[in-house]
C-alpha positions as CSV (number, residue, x, y, z in Angstrom):
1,X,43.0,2.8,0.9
2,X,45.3,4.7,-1.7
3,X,43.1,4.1,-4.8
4,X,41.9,7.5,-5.4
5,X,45.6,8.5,-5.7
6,X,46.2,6.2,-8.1
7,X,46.0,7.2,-12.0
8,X,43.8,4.5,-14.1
9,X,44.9,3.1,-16.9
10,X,43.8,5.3,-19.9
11,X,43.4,8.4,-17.9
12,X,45.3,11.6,-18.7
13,X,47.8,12.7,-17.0
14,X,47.6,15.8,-15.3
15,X,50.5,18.5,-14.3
16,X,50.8,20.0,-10.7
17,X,47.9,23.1,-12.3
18,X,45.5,19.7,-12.3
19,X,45.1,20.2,-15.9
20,X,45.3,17.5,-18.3
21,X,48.8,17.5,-19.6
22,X,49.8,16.2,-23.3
23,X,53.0,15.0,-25.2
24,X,54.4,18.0,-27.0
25,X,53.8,17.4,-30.7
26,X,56.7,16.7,-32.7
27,X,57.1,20.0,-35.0
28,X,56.9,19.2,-39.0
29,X,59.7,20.7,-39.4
30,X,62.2,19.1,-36.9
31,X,60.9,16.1,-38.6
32,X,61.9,16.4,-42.0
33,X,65.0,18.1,-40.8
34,X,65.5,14.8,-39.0
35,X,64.6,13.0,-42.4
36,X,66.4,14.9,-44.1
37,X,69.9,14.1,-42.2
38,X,69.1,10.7,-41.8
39,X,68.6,10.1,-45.5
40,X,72.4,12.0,-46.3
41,X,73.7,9.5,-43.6
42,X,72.3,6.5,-44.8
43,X,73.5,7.3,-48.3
44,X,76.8,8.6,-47.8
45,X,77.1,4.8,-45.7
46,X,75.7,2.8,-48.9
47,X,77.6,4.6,-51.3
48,X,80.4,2.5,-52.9
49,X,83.2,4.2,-55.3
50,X,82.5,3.4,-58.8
51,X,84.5,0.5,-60.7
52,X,87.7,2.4,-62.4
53,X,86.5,0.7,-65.7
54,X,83.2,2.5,-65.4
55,X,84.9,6.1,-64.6
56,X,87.1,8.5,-67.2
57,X,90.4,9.8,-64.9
58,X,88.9,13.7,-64.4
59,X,91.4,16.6,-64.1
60,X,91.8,17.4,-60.8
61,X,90.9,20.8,-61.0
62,X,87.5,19.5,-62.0
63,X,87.2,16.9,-59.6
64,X,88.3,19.6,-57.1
65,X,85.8,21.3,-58.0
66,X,83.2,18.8,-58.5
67,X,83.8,18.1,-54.5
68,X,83.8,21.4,-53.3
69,X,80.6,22.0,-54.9
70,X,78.7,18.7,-53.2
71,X,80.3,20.1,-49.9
72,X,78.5,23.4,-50.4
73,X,75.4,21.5,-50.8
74,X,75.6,19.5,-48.3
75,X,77.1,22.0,-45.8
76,X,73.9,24.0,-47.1
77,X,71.5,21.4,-46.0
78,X,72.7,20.1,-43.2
79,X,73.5,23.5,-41.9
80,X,70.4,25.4,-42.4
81,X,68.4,22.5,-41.1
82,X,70.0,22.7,-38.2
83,X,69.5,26.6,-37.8
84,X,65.8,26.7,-38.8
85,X,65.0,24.0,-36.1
86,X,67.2,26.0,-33.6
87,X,65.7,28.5,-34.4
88,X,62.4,27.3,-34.4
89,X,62.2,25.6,-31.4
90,X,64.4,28.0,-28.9
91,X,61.7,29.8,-26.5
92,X,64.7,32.7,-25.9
93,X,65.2,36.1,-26.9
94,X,65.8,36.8,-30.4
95,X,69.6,37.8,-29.9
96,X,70.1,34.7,-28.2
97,X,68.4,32.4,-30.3
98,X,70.1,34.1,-33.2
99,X,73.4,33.6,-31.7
100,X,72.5,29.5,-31.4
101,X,71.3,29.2,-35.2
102,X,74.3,30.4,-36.2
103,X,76.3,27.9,-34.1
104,X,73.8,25.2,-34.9
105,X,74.6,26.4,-38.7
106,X,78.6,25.9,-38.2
107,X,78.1,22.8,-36.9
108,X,76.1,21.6,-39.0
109,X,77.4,22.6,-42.4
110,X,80.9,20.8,-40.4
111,X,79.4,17.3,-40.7
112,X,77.0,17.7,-44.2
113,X,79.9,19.3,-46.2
114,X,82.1,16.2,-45.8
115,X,79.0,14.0,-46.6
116,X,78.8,16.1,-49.5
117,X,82.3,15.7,-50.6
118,X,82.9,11.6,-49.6
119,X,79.3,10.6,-52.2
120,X,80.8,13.0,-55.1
121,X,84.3,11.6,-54.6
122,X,83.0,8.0,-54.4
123,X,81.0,9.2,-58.1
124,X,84.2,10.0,-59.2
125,X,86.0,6.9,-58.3
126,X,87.9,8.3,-55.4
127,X,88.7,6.0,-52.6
128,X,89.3,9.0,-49.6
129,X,88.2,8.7,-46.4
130,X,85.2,9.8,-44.7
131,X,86.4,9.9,-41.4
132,X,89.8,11.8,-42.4
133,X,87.2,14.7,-44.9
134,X,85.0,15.1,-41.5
135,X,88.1,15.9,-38.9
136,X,89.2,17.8,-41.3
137,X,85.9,19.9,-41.6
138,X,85.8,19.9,-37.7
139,X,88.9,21.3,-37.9
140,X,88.3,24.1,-40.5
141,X,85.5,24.4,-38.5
142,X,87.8,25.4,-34.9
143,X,89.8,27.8,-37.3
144,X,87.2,29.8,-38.7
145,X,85.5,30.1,-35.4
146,X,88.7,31.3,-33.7
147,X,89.3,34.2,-36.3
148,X,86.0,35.3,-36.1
149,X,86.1,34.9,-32.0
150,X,89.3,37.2,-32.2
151,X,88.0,39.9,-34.9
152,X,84.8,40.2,-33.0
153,X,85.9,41.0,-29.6
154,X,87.9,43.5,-30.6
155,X,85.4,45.0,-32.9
156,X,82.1,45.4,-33.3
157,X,82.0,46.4,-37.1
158,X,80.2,45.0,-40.2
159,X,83.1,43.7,-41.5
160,X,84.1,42.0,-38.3
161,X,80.6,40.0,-38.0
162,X,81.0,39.4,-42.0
163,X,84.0,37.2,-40.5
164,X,81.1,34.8,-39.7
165,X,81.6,33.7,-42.9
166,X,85.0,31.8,-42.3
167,X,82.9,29.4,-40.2
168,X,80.9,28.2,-42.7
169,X,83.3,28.5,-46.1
170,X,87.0,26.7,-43.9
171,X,84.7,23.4,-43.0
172,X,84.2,22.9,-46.8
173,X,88.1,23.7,-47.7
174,X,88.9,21.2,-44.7
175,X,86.5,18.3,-45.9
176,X,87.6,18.7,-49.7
177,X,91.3,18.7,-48.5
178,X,91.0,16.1,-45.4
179,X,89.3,13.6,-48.7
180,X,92.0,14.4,-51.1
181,X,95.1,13.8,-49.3
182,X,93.4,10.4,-48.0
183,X,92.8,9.3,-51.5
184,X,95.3,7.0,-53.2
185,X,96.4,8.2,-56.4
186,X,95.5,4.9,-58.4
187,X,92.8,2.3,-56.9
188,X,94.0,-1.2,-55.9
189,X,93.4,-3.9,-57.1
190,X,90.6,-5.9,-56.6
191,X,89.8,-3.9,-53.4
192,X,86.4,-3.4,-52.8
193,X,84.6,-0.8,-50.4
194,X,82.6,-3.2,-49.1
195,X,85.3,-4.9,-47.0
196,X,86.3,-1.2,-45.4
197,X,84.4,-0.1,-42.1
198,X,82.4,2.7,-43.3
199,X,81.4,5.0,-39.9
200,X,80.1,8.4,-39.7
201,X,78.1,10.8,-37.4
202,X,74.2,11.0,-37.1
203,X,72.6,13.8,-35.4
204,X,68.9,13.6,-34.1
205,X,66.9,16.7,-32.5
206,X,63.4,16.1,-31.3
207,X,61.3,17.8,-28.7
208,X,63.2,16.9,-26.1
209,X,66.5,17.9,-27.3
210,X,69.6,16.1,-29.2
211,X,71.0,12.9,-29.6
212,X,74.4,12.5,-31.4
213,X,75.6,9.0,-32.7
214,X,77.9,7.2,-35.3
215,X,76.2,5.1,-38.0
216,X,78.4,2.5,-39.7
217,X,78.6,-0.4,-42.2
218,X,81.1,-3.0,-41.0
């Protein structure tokens, strides 16, 4: 009695206009964005601190260095992935839209720039801690939007929006320092990373938004 208001098996479906109604594509983009973080994630998991036979002690200015520098580029990244698909998928006004790419551009240079730091350390024979570089980041992250948030609402100058800036530099000071300080001076003995839980975050955007998680190695 009801079969005409069934939908057949194969047919499309259609919206409340009647017309045919199809999956929204995934954008090429957002994909290798995706790609792109999941690769950092899965080796910043696999990565395992070289034997202290195979690695020279470095200076620590140069290893200091060295870290800040694979922050950068993974803040770089992670955090400009994450403001081009904001950016490119955000059906607002262009202030608005700006206003979220740069967020999505904190955030995400917060979580690549200790990525960044944890796979040079672990080149360098470092034993620090992922989990200690990232909160750190998050943190540098909280300060550097709190000195901007100040400066700009009592300004509206160039040099108060150049503030901006703090965001994005203070989550690479806080992922090289949270990773030094939870570094042991000289490697133990017989110790192995493998035995260590390794955990960090994974972020996923698709069409139909975000979906945050922690990938690990137990």
């Amino acid at each position: 009695m009801c079969q005409d208001a069934l939908p057949l098996v194969g047919d499309p479906v259609t919206g409340r206009t009647g017309r045919p109604r199809s999956p929204s594509p995934v954008n090429p983009l957002t994909r290798a964005c995706c790609t792109a973080v999941a690769l950092l994630a899965s080796l910043s998991v696999r990565a395992e601190s070289a034997p202290p036979a195979a690695t020279q002690p470095v200076p620590p200015l140069l290893r200091i260095g060295a870290e800040t520098g694979g922050g950068i580029v993974g803040g770089a990244l992670l955090g400009g992935a994450a403001a081009l698909v904001i950016d490119g998928t955000l059906n607002t006004d262009d202030a608005t839209r700006r206003s979220a790419a740069q967020v999505g551009a904190a955030v995400g240079v917060s979580v690549g720039a200790p990525i960044g730091v944890s796979l040079t350390g672990k080149l360098l024979g470092r034993q620090g801690s992922f989990i200690v570089s990232w909160l750190s980041s998050v943190a540098g992250l909280g300060v550097g939007y709190g000195i901007y948030g100040l400066i700009r609402a009592g300004s509206d100058s160039s040099a108060a929006k150049a503030t901006y800036a703090l965001t994005l530099l203070l989550p690479v000071a806080g992922a090289v320092i949270g990773y030094e300080l939870s570094s042991p001076e000289e490697p133990r003995a017989g110790a192995t990373s493998s035995t260590v839980p390794q955990v960090l975050p994974a972020l996923g955007i698709g069409p139909g938004g975000a979906t945050f998680a922690l990938v690990g190695r137990f």
